[in-house]
Backbone bond lengths (Angstrom), bond angles and torsions (degrees), N, CA, C in turn:
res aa  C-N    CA-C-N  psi(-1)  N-CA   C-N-CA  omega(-1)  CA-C   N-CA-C  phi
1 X - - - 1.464 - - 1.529 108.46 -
2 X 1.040 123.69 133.65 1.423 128.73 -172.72 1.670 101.35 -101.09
3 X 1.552 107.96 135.45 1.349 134.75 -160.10 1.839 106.02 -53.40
4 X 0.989 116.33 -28.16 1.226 120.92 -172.14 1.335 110.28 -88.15
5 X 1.443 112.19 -43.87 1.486 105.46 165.00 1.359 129.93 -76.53
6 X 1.709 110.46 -14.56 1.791 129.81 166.61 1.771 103.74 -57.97
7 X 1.052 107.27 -45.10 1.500 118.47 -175.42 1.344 120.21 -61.22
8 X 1.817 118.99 -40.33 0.917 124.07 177.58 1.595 118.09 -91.31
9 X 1.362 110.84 -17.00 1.677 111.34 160.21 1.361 112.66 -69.53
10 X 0.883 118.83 -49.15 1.456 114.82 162.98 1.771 142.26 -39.16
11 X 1.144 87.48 -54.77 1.358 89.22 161.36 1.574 117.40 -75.86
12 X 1.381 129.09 -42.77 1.742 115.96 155.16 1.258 134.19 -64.45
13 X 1.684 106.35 -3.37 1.297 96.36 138.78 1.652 153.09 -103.02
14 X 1.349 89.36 0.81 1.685 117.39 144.66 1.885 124.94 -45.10
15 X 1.377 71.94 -37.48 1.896 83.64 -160.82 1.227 90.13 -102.85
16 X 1.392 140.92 -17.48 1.316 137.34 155.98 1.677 122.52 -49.41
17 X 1.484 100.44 -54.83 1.808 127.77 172.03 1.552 92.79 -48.31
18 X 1.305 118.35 -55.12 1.689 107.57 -156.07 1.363 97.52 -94.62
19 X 1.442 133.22 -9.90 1.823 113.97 157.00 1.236 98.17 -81.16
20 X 1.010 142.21 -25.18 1.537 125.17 -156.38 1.892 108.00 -83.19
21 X 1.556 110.16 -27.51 1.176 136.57 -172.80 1.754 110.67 -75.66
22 X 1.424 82.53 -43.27 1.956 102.99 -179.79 1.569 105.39 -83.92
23 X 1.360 125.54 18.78 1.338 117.02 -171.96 1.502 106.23 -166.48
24 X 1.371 93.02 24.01 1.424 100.22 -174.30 1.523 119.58 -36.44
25 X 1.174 88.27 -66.14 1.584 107.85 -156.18 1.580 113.80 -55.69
26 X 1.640 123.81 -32.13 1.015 158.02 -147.21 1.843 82.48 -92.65
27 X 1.374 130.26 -64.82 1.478 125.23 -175.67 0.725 114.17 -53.47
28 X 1.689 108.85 -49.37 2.161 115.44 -166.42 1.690 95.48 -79.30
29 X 1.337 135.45 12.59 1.288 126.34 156.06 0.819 112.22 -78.13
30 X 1.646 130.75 -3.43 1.672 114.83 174.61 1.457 110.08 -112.76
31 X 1.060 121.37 6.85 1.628 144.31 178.39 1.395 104.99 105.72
32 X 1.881 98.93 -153.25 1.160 101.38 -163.61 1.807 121.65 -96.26
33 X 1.710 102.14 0.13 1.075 105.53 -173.95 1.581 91.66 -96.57
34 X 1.342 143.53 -6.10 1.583 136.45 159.41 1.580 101.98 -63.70
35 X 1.075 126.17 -36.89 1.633 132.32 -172.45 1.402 104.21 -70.72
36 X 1.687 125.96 -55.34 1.313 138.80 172.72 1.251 114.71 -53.13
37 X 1.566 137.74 -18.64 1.290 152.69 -142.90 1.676 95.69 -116.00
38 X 1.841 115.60 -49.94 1.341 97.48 167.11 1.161 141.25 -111.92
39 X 1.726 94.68 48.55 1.562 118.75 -156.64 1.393 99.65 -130.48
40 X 1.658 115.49 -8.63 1.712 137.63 176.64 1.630 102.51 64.69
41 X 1.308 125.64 32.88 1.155 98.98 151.62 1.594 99.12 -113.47
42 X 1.259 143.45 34.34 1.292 121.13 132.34 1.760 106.92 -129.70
43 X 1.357 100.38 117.89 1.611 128.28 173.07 1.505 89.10 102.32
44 X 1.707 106.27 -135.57 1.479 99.12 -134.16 1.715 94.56 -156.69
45 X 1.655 104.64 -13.63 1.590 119.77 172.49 1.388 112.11 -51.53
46 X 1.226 122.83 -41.58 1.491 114.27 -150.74 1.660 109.23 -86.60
47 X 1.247 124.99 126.01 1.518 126.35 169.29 1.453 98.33 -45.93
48 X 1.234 142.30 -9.81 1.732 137.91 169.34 1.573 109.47 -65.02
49 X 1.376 92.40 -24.15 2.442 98.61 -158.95 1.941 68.93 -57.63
50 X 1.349 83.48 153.00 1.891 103.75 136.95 1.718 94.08 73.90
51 X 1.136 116.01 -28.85 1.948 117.44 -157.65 1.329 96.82 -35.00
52 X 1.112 129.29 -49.47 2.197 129.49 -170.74 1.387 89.57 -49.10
53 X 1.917 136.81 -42.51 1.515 109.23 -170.97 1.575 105.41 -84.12
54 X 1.157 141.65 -32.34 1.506 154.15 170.34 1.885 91.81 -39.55
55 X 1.774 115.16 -77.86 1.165 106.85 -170.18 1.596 114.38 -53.29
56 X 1.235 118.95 -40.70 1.799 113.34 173.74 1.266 107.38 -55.10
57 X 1.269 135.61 -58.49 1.664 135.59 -162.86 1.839 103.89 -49.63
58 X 1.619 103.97 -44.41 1.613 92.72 172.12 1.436 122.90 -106.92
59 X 1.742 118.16 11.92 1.456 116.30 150.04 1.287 115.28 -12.13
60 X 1.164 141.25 -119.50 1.843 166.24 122.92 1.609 96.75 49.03
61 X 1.500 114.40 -26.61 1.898 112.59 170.48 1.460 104.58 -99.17
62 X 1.168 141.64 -10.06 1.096 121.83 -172.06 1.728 112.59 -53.34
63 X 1.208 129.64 172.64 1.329 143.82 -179.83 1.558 103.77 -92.69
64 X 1.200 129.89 -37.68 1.741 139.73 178.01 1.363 103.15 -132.44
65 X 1.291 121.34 83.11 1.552 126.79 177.60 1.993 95.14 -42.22
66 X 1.286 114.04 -45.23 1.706 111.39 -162.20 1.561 95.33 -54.63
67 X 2.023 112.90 -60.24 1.524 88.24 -160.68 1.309 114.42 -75.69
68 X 1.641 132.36 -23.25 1.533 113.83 156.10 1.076 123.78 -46.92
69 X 1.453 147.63 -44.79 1.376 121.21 171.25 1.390 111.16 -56.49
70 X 1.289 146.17 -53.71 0.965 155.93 -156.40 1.772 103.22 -59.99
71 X 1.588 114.37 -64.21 1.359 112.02 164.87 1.592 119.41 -68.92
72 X 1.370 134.52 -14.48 1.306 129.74 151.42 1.292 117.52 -50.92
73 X 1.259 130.93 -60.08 1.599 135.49 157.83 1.317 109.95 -13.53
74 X 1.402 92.42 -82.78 1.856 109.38 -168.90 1.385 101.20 -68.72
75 X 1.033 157.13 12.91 0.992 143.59 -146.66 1.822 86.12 -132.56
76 X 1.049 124.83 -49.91 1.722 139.13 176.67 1.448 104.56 -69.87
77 X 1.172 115.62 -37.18 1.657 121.97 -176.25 1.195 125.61 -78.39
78 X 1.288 108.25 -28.47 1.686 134.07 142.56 1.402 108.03 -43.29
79 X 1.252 108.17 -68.30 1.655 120.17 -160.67 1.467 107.99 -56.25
80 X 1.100 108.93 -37.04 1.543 122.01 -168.53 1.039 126.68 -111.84
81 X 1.489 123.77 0.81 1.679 135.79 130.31 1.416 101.69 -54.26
82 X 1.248 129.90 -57.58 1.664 121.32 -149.67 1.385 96.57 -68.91
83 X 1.803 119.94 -28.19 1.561 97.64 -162.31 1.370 93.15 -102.09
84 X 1.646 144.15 7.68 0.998 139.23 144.15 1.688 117.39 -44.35
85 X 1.817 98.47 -55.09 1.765 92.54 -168.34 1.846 95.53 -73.54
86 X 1.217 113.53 -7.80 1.627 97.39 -164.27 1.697 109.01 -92.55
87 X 1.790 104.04 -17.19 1.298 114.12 155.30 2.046 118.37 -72.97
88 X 1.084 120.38 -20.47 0.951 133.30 137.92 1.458 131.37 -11.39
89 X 1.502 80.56 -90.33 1.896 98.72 -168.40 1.890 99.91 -63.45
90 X 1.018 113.71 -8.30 1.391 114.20 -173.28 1.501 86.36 -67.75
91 X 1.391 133.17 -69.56 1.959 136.37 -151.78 1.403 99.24 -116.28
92 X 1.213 125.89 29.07 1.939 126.21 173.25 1.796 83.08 -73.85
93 X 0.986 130.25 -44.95 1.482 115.43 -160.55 1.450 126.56 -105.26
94 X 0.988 105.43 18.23 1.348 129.27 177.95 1.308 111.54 -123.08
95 X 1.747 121.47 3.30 1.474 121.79 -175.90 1.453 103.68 -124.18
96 X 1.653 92.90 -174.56 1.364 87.64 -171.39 1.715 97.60 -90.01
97 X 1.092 92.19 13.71 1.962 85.74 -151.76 1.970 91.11 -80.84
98 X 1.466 109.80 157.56 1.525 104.72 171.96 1.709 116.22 -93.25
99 X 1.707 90.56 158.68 1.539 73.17 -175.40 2.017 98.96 138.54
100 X 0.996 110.29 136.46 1.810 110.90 178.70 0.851 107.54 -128.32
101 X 1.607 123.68 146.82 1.414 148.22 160.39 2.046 96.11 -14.01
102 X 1.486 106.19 -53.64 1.557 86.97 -168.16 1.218 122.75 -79.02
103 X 1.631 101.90 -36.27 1.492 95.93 169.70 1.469 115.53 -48.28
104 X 1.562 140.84 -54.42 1.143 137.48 179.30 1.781 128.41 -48.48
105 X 1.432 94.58 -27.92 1.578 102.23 162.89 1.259 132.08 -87.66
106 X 1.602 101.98 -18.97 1.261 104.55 155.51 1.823 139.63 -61.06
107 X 1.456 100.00 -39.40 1.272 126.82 160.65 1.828 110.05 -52.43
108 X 1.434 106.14 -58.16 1.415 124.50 172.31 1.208 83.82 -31.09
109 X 1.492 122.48 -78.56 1.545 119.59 -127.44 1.633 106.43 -73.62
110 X 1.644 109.12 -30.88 1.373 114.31 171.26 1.479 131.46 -42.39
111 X 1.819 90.45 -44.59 1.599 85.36 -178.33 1.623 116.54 -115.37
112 X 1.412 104.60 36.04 1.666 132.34 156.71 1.690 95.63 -87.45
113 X 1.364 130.54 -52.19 1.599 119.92 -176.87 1.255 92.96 -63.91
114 X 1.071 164.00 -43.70 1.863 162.72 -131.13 1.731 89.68 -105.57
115 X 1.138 104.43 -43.54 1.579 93.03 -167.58 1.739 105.52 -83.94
116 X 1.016 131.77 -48.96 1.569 123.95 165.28 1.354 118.14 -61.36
117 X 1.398 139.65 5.94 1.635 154.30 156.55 1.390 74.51 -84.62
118 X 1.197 141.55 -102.36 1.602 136.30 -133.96 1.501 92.11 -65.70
119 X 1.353 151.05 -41.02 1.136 131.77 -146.14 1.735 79.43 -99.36
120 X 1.005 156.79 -24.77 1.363 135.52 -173.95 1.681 98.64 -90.67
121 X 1.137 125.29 -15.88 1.550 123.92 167.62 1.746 107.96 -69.49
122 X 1.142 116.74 -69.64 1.196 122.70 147.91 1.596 115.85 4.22
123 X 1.422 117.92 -87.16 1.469 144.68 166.12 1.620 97.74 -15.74
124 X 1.705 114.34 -85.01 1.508 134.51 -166.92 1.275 76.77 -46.88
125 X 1.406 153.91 -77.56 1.277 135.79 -133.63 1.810 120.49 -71.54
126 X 1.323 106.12 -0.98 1.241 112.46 172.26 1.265 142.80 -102.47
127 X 1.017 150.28 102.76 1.320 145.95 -155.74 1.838 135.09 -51.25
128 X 0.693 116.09 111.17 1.612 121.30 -160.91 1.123 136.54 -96.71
């Protein structure tokens, strides 16, 4: 991925995090695979698909290589808890396991705020 276009996925996927956040409720009304859909792990639309190769391509510019890795981490671990619980809420009620569609989006939504804190930390650390 070339740095210029890493830069600009990035930032739409910033602005992805904060529509998706501002409209919450409105996605997780279609379950959890509408949530997974603008979170790019289902299809290929979302400036989210792929972000781990976008954040590597401008690794090597950060200003503190330590706290970008550090918020790169958390920043994916975030990402991929939320579409865990949002893969979740899809079969919480159809299992034996406890636990509801909302509680799991609720969780979702928690570590959607954690992941746009690290991905806008992220951001400041790059040169512009």
């Amino acid at each position: 991925v070339e740095k210029a276009a890493a830069l600009t996925q990035l930032d739409k996927s910033a602005e992805a995090l904060r529509k998706i956040l501002s409209s919450y409720d409105e996605i997780v009304a279609g379950g959890g695979d509408s949530l997974r859909r603008e979170l790019g792990f289902v299809g290929t639309s979302s400036p989210l698909f792929s972000v781990a190769k976008a954040l590597t391509a401008v690794s090597e510019d950060a200003e503190d290589p330590v706290e970008f890795g550090e918020r790169f981490d958390d920043f994916l671990l975030a990402l991929r808890a939320a579409d865990a619980d949002a893969y979740s809420a899809n079969f919480v009620t159809f299992s034996s396991a406890k636990g509801t569609p909302a509680g799991y989006f609720k969780s979702a939504r928690k570590e959607l705020d954690r992941a746009l804190q690290d991905l806008d930390a992220i951001l400041a650390l790059l040169p512009r």
